[in-house]
mmCIF file of the N, C-alpha and C atoms, coordinates in Angstrom:
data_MODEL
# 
_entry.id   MODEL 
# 
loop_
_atom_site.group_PDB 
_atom_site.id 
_atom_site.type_symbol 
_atom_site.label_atom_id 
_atom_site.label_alt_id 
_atom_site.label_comp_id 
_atom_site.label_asym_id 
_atom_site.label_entity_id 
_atom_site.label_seq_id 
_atom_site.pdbx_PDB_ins_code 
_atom_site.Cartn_x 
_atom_site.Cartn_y 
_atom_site.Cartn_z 
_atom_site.occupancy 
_atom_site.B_iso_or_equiv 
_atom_site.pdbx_formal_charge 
_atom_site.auth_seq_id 
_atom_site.auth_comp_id 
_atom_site.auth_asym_id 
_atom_site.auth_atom_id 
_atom_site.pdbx_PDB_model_num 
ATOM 1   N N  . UNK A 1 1  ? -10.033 -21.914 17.997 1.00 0.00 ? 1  UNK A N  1 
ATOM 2   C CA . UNK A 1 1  ? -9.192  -22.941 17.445 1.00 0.00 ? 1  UNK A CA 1 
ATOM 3   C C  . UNK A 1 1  ? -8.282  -22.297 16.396 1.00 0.00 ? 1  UNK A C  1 
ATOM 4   N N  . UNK A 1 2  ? -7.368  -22.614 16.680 1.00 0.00 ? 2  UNK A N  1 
ATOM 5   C CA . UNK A 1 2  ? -5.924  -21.962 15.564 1.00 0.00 ? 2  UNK A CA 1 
ATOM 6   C C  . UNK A 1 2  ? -6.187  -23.041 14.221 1.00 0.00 ? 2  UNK A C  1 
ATOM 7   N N  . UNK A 1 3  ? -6.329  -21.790 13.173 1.00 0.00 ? 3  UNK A N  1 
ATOM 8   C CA . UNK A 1 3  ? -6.262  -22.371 11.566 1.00 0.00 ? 3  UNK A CA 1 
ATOM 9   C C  . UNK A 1 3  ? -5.782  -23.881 11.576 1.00 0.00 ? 3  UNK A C  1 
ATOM 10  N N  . UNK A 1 4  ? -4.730  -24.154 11.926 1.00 0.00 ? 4  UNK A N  1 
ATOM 11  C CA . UNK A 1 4  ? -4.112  -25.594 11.359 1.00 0.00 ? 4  UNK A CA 1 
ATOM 12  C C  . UNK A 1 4  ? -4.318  -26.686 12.507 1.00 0.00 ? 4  UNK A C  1 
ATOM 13  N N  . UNK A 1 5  ? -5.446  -26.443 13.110 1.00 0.00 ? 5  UNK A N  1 
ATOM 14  C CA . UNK A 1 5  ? -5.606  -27.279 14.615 1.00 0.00 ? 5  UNK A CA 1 
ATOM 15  C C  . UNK A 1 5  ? -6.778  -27.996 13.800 1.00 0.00 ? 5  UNK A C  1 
ATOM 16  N N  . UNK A 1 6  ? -6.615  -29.493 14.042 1.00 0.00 ? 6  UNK A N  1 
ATOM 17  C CA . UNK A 1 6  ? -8.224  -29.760 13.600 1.00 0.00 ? 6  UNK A CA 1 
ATOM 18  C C  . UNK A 1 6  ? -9.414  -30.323 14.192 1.00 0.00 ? 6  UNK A C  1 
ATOM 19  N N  . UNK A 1 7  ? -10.248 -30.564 14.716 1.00 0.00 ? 7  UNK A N  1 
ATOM 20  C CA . UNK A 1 7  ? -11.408 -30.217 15.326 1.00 0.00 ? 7  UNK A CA 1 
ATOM 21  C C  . UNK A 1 7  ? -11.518 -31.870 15.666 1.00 0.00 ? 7  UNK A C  1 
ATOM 22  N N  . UNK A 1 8  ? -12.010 -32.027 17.006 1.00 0.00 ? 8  UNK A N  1 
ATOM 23  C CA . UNK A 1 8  ? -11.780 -32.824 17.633 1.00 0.00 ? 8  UNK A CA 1 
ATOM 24  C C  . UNK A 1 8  ? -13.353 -33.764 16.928 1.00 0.00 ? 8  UNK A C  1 
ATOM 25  N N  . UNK A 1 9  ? -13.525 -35.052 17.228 1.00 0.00 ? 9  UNK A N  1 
ATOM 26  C CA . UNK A 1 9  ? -14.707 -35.687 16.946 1.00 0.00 ? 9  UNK A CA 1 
ATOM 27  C C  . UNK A 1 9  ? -16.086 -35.567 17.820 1.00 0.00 ? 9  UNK A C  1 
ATOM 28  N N  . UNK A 1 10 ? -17.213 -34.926 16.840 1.00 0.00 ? 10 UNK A N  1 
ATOM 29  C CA . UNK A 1 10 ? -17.625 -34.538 17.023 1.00 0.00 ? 10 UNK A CA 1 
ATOM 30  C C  . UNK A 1 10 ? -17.849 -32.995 17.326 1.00 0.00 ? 10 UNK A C  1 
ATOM 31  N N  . UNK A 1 11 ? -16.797 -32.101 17.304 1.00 0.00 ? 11 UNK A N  1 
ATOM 32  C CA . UNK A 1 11 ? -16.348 -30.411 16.972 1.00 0.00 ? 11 UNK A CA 1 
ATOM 33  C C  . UNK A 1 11 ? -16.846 -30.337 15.591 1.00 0.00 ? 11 UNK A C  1 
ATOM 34  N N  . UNK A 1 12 ? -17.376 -29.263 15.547 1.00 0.00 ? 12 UNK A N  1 
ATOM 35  C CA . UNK A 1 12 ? -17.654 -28.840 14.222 1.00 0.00 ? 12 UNK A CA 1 
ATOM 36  C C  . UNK A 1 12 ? -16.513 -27.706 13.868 1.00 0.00 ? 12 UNK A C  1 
ATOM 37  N N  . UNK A 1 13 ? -16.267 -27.862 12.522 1.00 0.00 ? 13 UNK A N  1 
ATOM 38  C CA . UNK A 1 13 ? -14.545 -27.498 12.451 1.00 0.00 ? 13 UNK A CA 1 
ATOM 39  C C  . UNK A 1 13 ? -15.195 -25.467 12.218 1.00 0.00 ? 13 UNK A C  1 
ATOM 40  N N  . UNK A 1 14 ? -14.100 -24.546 12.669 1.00 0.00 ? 14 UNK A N  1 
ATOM 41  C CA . UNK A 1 14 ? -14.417 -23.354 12.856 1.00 0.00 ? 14 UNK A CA 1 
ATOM 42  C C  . UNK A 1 14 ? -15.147 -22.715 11.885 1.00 0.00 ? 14 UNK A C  1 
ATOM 43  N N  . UNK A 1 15 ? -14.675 -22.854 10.681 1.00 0.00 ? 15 UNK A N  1 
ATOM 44  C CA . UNK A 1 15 ? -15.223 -21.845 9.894  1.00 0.00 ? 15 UNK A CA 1 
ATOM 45  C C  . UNK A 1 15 ? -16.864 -22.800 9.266  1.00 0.00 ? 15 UNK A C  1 
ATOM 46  N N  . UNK A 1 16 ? -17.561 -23.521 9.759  1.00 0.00 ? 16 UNK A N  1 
ATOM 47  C CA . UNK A 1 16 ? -18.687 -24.122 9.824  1.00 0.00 ? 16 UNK A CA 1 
ATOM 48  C C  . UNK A 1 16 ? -20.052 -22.884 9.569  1.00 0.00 ? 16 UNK A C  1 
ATOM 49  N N  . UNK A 1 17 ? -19.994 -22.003 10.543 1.00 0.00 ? 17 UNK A N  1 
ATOM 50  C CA . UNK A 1 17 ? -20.836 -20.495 10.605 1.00 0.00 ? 17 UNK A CA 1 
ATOM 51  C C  . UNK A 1 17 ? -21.470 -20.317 9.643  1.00 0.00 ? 17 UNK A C  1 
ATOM 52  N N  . UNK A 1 18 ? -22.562 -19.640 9.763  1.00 0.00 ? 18 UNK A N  1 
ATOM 53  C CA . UNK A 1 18 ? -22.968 -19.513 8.179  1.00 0.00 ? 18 UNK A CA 1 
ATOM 54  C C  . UNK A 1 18 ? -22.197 -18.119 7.456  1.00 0.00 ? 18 UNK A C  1 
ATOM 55  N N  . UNK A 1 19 ? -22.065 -17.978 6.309  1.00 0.00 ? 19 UNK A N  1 
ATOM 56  C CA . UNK A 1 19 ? -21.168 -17.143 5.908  1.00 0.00 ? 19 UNK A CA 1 
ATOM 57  C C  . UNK A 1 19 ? -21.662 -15.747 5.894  1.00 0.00 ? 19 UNK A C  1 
ATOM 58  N N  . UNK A 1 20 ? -22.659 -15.799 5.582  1.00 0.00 ? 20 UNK A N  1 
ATOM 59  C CA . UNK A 1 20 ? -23.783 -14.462 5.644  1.00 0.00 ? 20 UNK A CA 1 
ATOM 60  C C  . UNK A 1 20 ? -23.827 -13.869 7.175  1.00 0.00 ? 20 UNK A C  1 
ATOM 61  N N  . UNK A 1 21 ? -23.923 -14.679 8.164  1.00 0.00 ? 21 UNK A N  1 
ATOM 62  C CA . UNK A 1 21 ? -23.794 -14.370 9.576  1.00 0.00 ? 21 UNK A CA 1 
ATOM 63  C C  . UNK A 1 21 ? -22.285 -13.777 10.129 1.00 0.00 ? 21 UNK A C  1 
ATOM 64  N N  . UNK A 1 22 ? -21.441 -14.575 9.812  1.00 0.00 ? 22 UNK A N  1 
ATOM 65  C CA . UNK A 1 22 ? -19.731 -14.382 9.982  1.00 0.00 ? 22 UNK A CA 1 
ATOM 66  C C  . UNK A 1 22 ? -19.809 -12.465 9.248  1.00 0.00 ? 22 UNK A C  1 
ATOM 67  N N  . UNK A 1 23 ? -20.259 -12.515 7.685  1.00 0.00 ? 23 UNK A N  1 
ATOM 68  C CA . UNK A 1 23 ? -19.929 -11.080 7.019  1.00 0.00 ? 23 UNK A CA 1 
ATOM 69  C C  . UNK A 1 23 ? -20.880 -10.353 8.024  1.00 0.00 ? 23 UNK A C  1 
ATOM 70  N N  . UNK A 1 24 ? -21.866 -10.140 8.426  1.00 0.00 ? 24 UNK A N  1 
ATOM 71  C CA . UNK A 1 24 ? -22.650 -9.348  8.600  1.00 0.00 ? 24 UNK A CA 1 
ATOM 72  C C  . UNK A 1 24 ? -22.083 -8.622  10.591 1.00 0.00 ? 24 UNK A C  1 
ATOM 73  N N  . UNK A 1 25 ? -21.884 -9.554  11.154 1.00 0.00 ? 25 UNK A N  1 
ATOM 74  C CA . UNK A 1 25 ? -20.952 -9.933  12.471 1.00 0.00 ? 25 UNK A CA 1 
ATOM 75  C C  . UNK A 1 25 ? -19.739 -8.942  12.186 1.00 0.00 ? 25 UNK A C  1 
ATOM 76  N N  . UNK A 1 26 ? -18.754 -9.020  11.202 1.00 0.00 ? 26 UNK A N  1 
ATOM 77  C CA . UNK A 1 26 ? -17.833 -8.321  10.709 1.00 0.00 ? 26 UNK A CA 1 
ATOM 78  C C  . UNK A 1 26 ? -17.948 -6.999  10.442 1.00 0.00 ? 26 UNK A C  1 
ATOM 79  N N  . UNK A 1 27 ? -19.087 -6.924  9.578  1.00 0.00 ? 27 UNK A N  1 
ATOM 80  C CA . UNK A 1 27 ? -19.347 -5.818  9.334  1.00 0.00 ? 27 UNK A CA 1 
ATOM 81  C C  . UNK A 1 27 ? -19.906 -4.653  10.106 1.00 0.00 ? 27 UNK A C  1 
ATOM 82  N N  . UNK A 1 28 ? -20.479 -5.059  11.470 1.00 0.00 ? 28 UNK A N  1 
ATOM 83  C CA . UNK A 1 28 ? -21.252 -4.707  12.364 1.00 0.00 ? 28 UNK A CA 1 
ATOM 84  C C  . UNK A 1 28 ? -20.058 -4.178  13.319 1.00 0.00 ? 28 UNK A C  1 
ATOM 85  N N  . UNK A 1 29 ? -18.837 -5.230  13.537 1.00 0.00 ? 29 UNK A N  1 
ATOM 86  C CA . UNK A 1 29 ? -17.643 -4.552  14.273 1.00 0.00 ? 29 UNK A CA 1 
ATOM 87  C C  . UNK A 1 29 ? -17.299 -3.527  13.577 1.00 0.00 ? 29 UNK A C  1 
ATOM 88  N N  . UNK A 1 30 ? -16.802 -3.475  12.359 1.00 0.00 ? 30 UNK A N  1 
ATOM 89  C CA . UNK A 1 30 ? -16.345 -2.556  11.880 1.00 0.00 ? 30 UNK A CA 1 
ATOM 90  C C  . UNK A 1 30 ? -17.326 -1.399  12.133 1.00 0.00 ? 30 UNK A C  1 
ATOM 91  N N  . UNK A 1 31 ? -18.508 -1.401  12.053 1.00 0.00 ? 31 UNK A N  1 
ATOM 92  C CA . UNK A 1 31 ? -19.178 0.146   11.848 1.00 0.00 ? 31 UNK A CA 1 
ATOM 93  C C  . UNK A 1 31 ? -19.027 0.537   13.082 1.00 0.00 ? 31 UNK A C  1 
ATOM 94  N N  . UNK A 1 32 ? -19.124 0.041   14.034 1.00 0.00 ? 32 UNK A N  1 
ATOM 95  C CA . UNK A 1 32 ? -18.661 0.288   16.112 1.00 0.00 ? 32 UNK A CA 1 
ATOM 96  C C  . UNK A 1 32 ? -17.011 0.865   15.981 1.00 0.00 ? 32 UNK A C  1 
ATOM 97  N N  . UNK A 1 33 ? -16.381 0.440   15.052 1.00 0.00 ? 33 UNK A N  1 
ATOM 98  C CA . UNK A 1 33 ? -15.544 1.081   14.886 1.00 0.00 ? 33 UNK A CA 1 
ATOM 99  C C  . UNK A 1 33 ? -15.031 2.256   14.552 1.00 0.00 ? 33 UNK A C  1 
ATOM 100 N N  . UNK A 1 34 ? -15.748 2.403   13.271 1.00 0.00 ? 34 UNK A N  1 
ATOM 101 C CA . UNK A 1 34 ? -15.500 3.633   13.066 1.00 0.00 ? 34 UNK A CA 1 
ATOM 102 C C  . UNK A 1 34 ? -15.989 4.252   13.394 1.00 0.00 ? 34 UNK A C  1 
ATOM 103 N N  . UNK A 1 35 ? -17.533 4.041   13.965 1.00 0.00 ? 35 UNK A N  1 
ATOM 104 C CA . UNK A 1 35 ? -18.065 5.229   14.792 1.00 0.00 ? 35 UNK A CA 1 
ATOM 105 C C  . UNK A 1 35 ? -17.413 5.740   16.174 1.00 0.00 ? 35 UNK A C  1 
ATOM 106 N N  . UNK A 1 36 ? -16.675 5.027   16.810 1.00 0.00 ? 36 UNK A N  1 
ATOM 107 C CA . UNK A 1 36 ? -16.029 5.204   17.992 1.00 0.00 ? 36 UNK A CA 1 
ATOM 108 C C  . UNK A 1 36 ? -14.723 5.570   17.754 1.00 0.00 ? 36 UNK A C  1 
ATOM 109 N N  . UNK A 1 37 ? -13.961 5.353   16.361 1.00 0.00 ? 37 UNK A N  1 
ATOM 110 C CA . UNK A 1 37 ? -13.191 6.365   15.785 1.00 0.00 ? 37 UNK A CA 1 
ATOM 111 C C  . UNK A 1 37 ? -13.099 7.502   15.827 1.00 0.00 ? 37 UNK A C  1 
ATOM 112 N N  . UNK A 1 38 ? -13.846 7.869   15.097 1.00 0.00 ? 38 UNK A N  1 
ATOM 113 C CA . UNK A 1 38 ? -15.095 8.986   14.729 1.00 0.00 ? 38 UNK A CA 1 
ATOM 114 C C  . UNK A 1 38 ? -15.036 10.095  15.460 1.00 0.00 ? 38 UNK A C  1 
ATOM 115 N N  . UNK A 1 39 ? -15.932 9.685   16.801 1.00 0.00 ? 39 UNK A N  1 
ATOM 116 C CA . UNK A 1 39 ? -16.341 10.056  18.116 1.00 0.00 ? 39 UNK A CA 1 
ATOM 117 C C  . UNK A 1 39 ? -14.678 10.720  18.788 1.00 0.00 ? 39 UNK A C  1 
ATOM 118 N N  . UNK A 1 40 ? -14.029 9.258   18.980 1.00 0.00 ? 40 UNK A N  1 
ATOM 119 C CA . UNK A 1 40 ? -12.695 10.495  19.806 1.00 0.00 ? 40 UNK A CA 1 
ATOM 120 C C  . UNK A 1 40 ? -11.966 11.172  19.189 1.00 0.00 ? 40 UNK A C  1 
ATOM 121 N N  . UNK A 1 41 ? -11.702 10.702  17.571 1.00 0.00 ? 41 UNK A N  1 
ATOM 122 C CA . UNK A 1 41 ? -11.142 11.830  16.772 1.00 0.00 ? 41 UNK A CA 1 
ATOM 123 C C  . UNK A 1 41 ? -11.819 13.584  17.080 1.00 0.00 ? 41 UNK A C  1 
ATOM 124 N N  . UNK A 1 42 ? -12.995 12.803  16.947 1.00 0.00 ? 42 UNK A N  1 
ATOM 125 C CA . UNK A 1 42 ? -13.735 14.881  16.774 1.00 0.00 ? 42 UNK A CA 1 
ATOM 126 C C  . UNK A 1 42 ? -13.298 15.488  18.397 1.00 0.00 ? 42 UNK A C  1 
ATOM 127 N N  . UNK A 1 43 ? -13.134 14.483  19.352 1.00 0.00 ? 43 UNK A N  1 
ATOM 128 C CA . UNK A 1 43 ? -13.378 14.718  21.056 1.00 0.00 ? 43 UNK A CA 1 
ATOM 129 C C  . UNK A 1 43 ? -11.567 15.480  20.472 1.00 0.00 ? 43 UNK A C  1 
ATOM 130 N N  . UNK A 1 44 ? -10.861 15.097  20.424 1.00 0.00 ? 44 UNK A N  1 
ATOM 131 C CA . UNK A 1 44 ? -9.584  15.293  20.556 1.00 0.00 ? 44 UNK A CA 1 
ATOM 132 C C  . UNK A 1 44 ? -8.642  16.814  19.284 1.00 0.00 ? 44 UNK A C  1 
ATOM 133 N N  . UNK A 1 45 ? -9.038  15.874  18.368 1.00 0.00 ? 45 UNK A N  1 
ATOM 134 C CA . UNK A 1 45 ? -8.421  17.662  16.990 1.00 0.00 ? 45 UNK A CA 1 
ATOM 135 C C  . UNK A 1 45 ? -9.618  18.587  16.872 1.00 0.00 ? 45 UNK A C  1 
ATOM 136 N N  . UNK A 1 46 ? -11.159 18.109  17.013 1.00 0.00 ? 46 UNK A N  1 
ATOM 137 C CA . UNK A 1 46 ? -11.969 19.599  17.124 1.00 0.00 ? 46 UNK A CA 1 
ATOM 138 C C  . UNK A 1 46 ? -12.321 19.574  15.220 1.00 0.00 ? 46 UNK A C  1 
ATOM 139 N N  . UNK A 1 47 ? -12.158 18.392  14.618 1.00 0.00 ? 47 UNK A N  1 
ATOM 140 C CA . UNK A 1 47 ? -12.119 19.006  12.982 1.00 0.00 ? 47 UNK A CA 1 
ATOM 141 C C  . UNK A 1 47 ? -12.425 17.469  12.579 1.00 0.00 ? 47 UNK A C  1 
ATOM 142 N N  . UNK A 1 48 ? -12.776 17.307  11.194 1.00 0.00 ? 48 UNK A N  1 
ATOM 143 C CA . UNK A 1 48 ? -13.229 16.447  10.685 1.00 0.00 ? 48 UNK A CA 1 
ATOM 144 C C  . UNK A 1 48 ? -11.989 15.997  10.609 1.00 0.00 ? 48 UNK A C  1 
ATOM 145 N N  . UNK A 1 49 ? -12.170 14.171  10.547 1.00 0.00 ? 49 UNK A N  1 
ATOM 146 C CA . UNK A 1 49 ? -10.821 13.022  11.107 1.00 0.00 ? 49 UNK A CA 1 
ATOM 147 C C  . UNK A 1 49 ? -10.660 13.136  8.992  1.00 0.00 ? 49 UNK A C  1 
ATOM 148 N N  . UNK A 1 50 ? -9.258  12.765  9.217  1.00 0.00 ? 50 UNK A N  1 
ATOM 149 C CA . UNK A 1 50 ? -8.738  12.071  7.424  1.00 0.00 ? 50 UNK A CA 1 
ATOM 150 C C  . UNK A 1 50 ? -8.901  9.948   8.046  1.00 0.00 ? 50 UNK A C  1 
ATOM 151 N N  . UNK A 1 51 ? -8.731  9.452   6.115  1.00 0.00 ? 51 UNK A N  1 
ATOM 152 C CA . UNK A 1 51 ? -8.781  8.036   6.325  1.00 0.00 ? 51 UNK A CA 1 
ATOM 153 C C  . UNK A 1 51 ? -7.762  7.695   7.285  1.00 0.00 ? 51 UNK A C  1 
ATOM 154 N N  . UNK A 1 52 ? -6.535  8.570   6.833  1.00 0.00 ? 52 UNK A N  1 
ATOM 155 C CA . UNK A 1 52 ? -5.182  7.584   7.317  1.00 0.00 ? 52 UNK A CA 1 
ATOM 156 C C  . UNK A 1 52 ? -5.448  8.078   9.304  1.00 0.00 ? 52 UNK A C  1 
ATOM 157 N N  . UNK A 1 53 ? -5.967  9.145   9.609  1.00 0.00 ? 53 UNK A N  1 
ATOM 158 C CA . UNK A 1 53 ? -6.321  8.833   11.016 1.00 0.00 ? 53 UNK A CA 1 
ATOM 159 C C  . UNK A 1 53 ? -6.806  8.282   11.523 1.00 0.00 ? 53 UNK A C  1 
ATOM 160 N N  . UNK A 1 54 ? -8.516  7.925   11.136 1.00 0.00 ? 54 UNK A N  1 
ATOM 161 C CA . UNK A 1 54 ? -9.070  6.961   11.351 1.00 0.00 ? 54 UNK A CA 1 
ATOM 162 C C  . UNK A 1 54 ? -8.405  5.367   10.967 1.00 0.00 ? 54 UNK A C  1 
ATOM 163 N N  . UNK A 1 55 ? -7.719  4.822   10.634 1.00 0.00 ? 55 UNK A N  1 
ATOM 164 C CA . UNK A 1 55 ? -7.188  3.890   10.270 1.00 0.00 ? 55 UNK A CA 1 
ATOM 165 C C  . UNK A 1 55 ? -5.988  3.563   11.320 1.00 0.00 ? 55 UNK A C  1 
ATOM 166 N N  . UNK A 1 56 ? -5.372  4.435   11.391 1.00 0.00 ? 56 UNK A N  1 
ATOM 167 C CA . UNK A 1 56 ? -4.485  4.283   12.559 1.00 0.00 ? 56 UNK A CA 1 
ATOM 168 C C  . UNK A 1 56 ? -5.080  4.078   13.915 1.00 0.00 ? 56 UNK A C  1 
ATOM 169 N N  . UNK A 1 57 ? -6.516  4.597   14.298 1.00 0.00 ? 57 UNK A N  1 
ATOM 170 C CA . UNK A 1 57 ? -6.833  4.981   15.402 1.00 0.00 ? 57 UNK A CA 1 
ATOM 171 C C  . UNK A 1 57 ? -7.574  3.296   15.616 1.00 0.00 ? 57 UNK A C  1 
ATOM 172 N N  . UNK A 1 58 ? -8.639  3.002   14.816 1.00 0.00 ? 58 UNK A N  1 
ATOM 173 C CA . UNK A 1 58 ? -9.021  2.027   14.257 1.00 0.00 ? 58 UNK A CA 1 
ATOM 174 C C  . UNK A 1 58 ? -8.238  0.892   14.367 1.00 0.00 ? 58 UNK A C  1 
ATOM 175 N N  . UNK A 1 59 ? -7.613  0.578   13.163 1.00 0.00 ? 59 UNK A N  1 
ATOM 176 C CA . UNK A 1 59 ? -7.215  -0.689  13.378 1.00 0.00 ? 59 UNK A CA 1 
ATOM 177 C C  . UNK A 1 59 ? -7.887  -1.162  11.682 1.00 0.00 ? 59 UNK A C  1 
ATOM 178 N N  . UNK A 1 60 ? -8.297  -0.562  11.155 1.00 0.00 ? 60 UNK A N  1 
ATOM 179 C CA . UNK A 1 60 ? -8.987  -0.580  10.230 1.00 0.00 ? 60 UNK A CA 1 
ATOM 180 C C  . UNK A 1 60 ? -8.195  -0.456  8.843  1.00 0.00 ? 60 UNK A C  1 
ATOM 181 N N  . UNK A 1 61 ? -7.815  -1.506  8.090  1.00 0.00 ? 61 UNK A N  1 
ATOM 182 C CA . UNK A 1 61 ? -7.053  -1.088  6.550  1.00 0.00 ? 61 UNK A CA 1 
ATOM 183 C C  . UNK A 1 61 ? -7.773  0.202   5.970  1.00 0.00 ? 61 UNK A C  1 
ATOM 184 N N  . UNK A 1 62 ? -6.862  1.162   5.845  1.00 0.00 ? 62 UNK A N  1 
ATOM 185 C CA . UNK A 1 62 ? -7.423  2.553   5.204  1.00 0.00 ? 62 UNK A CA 1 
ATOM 186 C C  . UNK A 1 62 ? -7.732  2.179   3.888  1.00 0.00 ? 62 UNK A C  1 
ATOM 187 N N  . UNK A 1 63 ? -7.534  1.176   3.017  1.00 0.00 ? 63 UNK A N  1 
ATOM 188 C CA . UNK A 1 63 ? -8.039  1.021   1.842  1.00 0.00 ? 63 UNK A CA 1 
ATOM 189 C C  . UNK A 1 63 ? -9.271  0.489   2.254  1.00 0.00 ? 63 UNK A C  1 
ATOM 190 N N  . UNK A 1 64 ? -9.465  -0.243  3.024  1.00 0.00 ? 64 UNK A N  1 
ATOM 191 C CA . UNK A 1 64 ? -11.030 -0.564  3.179  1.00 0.00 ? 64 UNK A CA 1 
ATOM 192 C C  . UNK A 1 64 ? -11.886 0.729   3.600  1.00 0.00 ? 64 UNK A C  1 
ATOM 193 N N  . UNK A 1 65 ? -11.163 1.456   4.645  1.00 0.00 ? 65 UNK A N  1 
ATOM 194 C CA . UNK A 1 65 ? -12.183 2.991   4.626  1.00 0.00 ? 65 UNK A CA 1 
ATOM 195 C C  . UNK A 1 65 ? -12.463 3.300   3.416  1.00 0.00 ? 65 UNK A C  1 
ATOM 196 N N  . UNK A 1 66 ? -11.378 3.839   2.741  1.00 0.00 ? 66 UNK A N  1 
ATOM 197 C CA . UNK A 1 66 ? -11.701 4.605   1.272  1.00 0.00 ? 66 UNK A CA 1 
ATOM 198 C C  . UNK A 1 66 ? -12.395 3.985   0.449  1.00 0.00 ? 66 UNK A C  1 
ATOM 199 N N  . UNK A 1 67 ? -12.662 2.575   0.560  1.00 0.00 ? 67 UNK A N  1 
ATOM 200 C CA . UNK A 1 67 ? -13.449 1.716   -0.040 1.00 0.00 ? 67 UNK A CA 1 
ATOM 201 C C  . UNK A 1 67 ? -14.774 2.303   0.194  1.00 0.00 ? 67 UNK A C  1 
ATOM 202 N N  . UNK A 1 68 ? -15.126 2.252   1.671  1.00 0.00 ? 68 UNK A N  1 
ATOM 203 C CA . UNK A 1 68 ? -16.459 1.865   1.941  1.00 0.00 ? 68 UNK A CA 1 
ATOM 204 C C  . UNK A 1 68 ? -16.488 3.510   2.304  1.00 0.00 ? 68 UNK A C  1 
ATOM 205 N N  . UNK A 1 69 ? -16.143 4.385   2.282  1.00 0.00 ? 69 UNK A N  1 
ATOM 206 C CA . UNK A 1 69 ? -16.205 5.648   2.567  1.00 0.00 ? 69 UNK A CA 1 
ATOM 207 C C  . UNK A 1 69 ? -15.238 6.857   2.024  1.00 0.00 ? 69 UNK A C  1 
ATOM 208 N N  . UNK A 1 70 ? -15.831 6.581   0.012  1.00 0.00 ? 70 UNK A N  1 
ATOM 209 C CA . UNK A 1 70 ? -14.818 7.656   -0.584 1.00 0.00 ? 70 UNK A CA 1 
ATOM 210 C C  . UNK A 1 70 ? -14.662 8.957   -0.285 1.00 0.00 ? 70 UNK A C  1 
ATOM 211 N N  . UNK A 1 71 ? -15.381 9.447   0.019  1.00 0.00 ? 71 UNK A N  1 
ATOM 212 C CA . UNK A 1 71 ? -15.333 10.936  0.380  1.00 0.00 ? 71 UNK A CA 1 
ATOM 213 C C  . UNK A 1 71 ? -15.183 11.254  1.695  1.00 0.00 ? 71 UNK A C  1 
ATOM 214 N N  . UNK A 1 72 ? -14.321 12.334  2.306  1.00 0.00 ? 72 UNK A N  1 
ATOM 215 C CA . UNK A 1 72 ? -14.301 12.533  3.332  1.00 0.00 ? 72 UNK A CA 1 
ATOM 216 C C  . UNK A 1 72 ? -15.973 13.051  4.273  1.00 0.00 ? 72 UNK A C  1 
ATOM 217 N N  . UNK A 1 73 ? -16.757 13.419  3.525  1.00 0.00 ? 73 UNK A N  1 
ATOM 218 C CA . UNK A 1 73 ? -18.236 13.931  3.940  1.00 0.00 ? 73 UNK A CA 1 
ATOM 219 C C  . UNK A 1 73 ? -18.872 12.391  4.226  1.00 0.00 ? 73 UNK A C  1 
ATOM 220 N N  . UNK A 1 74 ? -18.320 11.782  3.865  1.00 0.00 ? 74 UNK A N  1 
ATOM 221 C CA . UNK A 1 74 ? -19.431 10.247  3.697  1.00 0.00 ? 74 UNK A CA 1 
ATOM 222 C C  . UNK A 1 74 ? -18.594 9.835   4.783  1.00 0.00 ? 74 UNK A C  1 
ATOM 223 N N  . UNK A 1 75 ? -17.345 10.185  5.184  1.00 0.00 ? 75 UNK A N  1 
ATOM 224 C CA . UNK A 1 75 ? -16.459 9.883   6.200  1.00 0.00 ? 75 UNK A CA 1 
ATOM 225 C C  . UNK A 1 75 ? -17.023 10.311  7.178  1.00 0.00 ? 75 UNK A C  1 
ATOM 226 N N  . UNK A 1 76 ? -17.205 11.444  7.794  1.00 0.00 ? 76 UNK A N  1 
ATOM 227 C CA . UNK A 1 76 ? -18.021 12.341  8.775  1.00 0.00 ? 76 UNK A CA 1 
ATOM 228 C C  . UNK A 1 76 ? -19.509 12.087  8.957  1.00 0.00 ? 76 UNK A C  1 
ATOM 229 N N  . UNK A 1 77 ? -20.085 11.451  7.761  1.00 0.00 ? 77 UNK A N  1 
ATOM 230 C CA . UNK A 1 77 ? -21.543 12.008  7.878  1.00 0.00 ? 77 UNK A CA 1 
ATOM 231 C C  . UNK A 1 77 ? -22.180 10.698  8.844  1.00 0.00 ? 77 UNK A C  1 
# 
């Protein structure tokens, strides 16, 4: 259902989910992400990936990498 659509009677309107489930769901894509980042980066340059590659490759805001993965070793590891 598109944001400004509103939920028919009896629909429970979208963002209903529990919120803890929705973050954790999120968070779970993202790590499939970057691990599969990750993975064809090393398949392809042969060398440890930078944020702004993984981010491009991803789909992933590179400030959220560098967030959740300051160091390039914590990047790799």
């Amino acid at each position: 259902m598109h944001w400004k659509q509103r939920p028919l009677r009896g629909q429970a309107p979208a963002g209903s989910a529990d919120p803890a489930l929705r973050r954790s769901e999120r968070q779970g894509r993202r790590e499939a992400a970057v691990v599969a980042g990750l993975r064809e980066l090393r398949a392809r340059r042969g060398q440890a990936p930078t944020h702004q590659a993984l981010a491009e490759h991803s789909g992933l805001p590179v400030g959220w990498l560098r967030w959740a993965y300051p160091s390039l070793e914590d990047l790799s590891g």
